[in-house]
C-alpha positions in Angstrom: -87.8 12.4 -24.0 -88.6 13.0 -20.3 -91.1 10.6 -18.6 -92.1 11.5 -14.9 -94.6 10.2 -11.8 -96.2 13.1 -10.3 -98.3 13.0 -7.4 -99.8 15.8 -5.6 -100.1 15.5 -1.5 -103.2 17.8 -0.5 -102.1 20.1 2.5 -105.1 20.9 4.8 -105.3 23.7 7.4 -106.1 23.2 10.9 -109.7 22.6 10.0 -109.3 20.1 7.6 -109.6 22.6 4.5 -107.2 22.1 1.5 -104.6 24.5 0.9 -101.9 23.6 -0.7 -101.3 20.9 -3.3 -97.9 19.5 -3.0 -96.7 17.9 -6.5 -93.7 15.7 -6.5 -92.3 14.2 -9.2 -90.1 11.3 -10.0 -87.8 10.3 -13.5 -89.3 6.9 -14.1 -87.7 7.3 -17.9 -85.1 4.4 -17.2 -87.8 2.3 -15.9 -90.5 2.4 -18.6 -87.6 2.2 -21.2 -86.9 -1.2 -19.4 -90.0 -2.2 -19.0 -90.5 -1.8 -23.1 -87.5 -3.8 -23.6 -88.7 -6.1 -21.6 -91.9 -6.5 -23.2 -89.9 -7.0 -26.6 -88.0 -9.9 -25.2 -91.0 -11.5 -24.0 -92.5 -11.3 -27.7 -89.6 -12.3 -29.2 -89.7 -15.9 -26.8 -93.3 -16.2 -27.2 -92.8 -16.0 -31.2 -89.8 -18.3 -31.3 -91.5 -20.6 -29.5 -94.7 -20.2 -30.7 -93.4 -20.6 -34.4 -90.9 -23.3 -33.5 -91.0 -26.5 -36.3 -91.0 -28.8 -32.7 -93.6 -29.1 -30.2 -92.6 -27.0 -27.2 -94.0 -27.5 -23.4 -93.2 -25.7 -20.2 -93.3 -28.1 -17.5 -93.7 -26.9 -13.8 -91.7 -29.8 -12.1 -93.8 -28.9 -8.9 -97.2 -29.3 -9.8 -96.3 -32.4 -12.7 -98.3 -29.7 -15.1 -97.3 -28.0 -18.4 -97.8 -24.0 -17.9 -97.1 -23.5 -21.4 -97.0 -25.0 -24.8 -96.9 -23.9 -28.6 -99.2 -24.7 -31.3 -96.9 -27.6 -32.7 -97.6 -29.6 -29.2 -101.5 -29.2 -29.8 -101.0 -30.3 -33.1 -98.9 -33.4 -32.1 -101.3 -34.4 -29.3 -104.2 -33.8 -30.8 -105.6 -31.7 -28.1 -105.8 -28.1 -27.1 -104.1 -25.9 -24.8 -106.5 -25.8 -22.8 -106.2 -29.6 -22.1 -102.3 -29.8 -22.5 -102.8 -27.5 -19.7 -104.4 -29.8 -17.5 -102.0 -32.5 -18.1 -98.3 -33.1 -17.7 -95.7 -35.5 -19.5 -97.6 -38.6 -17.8 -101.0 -37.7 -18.5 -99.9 -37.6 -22.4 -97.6 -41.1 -22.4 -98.8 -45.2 -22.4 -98.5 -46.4 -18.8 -95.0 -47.9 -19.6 -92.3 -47.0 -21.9 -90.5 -49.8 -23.9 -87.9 -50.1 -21.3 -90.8 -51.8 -18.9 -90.4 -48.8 -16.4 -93.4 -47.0 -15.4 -93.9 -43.6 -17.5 -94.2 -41.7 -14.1 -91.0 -43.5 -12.7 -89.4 -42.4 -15.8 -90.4 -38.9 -16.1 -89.6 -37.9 -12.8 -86.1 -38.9 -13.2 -85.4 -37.2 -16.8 -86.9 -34.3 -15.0 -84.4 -34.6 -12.1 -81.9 -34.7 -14.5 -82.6 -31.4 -16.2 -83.2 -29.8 -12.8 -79.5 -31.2 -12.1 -77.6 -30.9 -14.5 -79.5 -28.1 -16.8 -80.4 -30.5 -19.7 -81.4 -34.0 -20.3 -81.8 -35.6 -23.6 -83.9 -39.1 -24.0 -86.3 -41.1 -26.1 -89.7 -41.3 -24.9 -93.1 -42.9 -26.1 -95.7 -40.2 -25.9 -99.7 -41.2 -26.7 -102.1 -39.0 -28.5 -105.0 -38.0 -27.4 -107.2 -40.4 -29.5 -104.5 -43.3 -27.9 -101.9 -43.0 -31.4 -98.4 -43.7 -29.7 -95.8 -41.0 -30.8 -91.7 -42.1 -30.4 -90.1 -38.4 -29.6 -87.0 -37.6 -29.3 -87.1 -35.1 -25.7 -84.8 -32.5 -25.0 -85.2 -30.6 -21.6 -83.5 -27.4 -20.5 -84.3 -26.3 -17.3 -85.8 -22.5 -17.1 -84.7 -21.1 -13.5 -86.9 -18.5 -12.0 -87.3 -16.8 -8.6 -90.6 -18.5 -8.0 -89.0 -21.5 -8.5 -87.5 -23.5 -11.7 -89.5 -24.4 -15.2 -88.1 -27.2 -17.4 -89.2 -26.2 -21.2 -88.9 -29.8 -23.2 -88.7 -30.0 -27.1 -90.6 -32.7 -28.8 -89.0 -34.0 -31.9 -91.6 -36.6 -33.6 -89.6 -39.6 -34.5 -92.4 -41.4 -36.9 -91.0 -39.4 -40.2 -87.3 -40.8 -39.2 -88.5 -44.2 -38.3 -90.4 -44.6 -41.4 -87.5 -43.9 -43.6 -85.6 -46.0 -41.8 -88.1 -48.6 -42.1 -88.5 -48.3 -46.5 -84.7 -47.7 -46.6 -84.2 -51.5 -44.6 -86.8 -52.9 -46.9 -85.1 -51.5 -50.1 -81.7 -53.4 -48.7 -83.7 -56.5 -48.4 -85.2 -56.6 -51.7 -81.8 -55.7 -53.1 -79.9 -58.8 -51.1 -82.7 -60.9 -52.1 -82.4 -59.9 -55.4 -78.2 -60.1 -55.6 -78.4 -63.4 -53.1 -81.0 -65.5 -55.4 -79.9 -64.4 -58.8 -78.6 -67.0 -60.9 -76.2 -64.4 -62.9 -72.1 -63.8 -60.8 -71.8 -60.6 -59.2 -68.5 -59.2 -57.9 
């Protein structure tokens, strides 16, 4: 299959009649093909990340605004994407994260880091939008581009993790309380 640009170039007379039609053509067969597999790609992103099990965001480290982000990050933030959109890493974290620094402070220079080095992995305390605090686990991969670089961070929500955690040590303390205060030997 052959796919070709034609144009036609009128050619007038003296007195500005039309004479002539000149019709050029041009193989553009390579380039739709490209542009097709191009398109595929792009769906194939979108889907992964759109379907991903951890909230995704595109940050643009210019503006301090997410571009992009996935159903998963709505969910998590309890917002849309519409309002995601209007916000960046700061607008959706308390005004200081357990270390005592400032979130801004804080994001800037995990975002430096990325930019830097290409990743950047981090714990970070993120706020929902009705003011619920959400540990994460971040992972940031910067995205270059020719209009300038993205950094695309993954959101893992700690709170299942941590409440495991949290049942597991209060299992072990019932158990040493229970090994510790009986009256029975146990070797």
């Amino acid at each position: 299959l052959l796919i070709v640009e034609f144009t036609l170039t009128p050619l007038r007379s003296a007195e500005g009649r039309v004479v002539a039609l000149l019709p050029e053509g041009r193989d553009i067969t390579d380039l739709v093909r490209e542009r097709e597999r191009l398109l595929r790609s792009e769906s194939r992103f979108r889907s992964l990340v759109e379907h991903s099990l951890e909230a995704v965001v595109v940050l643009d480290p210019a503006t301090g605004r997410f571009v992009n982000a996935n159903g998963q990050a709505e969910a998590l933030f309890k917002m849309d994407r519409k309002q995601l959109l209007e916000l960046g890493p700061v607008g959706i974290s308390p005004a200081f994260q357990p270390d005592g620094r400032p979130s801004g402070e804080a994001a800037l220079d995990h975002v430096a880091e990325a930019l830097e080095r290409g990743t950047a992995t981090f714990e970070w305390m993120h706020q929902a939008r009705d003011g619920e605090v959400i540990p994460c686990e971040i992972r940031l991969l910067k995205l270059p581009g020719s209009e300038g670089d993205l950094v695309r961070g993954s959101l893992l929500d700690l709170r299942p993790r941590l409440a495991r955690e949290s049942v597991l040590r209060e299992s072990e303390a019932k158990f040493r309380l229970l090994f510790e205060r009986s009256v029975d030997g146990f070797l």
